[in-house]
C-alpha positions in Angstrom: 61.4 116.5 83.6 63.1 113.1 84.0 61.1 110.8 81.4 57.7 110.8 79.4 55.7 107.9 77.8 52.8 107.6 75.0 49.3 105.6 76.5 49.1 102.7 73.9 45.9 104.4 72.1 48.3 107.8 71.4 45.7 109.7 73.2 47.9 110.7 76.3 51.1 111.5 76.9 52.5 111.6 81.0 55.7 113.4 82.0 57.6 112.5 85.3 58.5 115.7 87.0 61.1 116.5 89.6 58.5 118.1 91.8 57.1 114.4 92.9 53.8 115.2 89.9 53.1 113.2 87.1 51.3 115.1 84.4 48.9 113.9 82.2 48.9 116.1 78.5 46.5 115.6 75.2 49.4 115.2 73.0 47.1 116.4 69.9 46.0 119.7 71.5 49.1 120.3 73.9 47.0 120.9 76.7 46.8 119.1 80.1 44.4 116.2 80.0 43.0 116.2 84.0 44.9 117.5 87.3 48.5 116.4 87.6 49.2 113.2 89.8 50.6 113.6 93.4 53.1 111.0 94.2 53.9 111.8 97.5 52.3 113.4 100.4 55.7 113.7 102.7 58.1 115.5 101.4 59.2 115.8 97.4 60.8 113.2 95.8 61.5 113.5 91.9 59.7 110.8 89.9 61.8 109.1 88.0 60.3 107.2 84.8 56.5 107.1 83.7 55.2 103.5 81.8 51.8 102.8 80.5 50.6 99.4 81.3 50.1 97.4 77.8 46.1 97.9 77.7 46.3 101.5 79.2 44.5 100.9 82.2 47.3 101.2 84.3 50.2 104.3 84.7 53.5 103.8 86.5 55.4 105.8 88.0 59.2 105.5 89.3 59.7 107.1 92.7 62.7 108.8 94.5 61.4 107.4 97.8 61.7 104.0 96.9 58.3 103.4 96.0 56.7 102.7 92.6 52.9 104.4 92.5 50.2 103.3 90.0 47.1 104.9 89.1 44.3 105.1 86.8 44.8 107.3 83.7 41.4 107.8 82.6 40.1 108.8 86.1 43.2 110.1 88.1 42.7 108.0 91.0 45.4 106.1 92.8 45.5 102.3 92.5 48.4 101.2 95.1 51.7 101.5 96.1 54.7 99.1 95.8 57.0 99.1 98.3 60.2 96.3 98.7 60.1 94.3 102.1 62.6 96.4 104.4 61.5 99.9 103.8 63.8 102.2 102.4 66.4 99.5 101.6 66.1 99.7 98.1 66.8 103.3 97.7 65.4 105.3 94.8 63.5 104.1 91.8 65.1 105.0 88.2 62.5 103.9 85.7 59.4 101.2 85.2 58.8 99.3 82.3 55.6 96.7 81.5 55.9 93.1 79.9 54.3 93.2 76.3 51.4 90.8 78.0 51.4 93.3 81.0 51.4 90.7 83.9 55.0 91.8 85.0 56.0 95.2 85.7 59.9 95.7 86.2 61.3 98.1 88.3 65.4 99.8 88.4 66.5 100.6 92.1 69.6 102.4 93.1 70.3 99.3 95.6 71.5 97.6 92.3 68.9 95.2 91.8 65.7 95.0 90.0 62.5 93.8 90.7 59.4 92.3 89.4 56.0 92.5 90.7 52.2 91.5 90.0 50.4 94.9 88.6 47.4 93.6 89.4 47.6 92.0 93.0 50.6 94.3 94.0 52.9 91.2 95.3 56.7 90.5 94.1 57.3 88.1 91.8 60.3 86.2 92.6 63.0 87.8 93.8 65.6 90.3 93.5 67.7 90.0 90.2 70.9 90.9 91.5 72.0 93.5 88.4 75.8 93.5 89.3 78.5 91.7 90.5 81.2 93.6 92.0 80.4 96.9 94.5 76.8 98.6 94.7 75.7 100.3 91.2 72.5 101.7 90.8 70.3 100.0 87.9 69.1 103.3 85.6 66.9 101.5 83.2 65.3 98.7 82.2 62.9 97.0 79.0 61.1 93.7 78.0 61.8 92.6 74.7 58.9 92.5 72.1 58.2 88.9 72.7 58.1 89.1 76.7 60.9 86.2 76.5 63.8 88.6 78.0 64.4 91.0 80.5 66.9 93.8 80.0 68.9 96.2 82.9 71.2 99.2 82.1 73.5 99.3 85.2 75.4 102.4 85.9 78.6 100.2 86.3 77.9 100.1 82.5 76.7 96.7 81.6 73.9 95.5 80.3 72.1 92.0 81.9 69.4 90.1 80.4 66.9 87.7 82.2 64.8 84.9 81.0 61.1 85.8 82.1 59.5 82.7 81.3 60.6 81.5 84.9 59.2 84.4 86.3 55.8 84.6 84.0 54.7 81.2 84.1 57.2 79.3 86.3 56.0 75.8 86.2 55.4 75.8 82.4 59.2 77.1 82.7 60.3 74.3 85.0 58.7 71.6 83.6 59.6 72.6 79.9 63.2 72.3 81.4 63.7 69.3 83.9 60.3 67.5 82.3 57.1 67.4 83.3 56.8 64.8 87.3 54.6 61.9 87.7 51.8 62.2 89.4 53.6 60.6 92.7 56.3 63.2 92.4 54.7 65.8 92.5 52.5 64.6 95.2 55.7 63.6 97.4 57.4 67.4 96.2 54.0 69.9 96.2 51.5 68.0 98.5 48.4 69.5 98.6 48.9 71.9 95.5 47.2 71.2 92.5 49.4 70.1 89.5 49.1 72.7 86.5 48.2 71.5 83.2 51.5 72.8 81.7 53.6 69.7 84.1 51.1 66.8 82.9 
């Protein structure tokens, strides 16, 4: 068994298994709670790391194929797939975490970089964060702070690297907070055609 996580309401608790399964238990009974979770169909690949999505509508799970797999708790079913471009690039998956608003989900890859993507849509968010700076080392873990603010990485050349996520969460709130908000022809001459957010007026 490589990791386990609590569902926000207590009421389940999900195990990543080296036999490509996630199982789902009834942590106040000890028994399992629906039919374990297939995470590959080729063959097995060890899942990694297990995370609940903040509002428990949402289970992640951290794939030695590359992939990170989500599903529904409560009904079992599959949701998507996430996948980097360049298939198999990225190498293996070593854990999952949700931000504390749950519109970011961060993922560790053995290519030495992590990466953020949409829950809900499935798309990246950003890009890479490059999570060393000398040869390859595999990121092995990774957590938001309470506040959503930061972004933490254990690397397994033995650092640790933080991230500001406001950039990534709500970029031109970010931007604009930093450089100050455009005028109105600015942003027409810069983003034509795009709408200017209320957080840059």
């Amino acid at each position: 068994m490589n990791g386990v996580a609590f569902s926000p309401d207590g009421t389940l608790l999900a195990a990543a298994e080296v036999d490509g399964y996630v199982r789902l238990w009834n942590p106040a009974t000890g028994r399992p709670a629906g039919a374990p979770l297939q995470a590959y169909s080729g063959p097995v690949a060890a899942v990694n790391g297990v995370a609940f999505s903040p509002d428990g509508t949402l289970l992640a799970g951290a794939g030695g194929d590359g992939t990170v797999r989500l599903w529904n708790p409560a009904t079992g079913h599959a949701v998507r797939v996430l996948l980097p471009a360049g298939t198999g690039s990225a190498g293996s998956v070593s854990d999952v975490a949700f931000s504390p608003d749950g519109r970011l989900l961060a993922a560790a890859y053995a290519d030495g970089y992590v990466r953020l993507w949409n829950p809900v849509t499935g798309q990246a968010v950003g890009g890479p964060l490059q999570a060393y700076a000398g040869p390859v080392a595999a990121v092995t873990g990774v957590a938001f702070s309470p506040d959503g603010k930061l972004l933490a990485s254990a690397d397994a050349d033995g650092t640790v690297r933080t991230w500001p996520m406001p950039l990534f969460a709500n970029p031109y709130a970010a931007l604009c907070a930093d450089v100050g908000p455009p005028t109105r022809a600015e942003w027409m001459q810069y983003a034509p055609g795009e709408s200017q957010p209320r957080a840059c007026r």
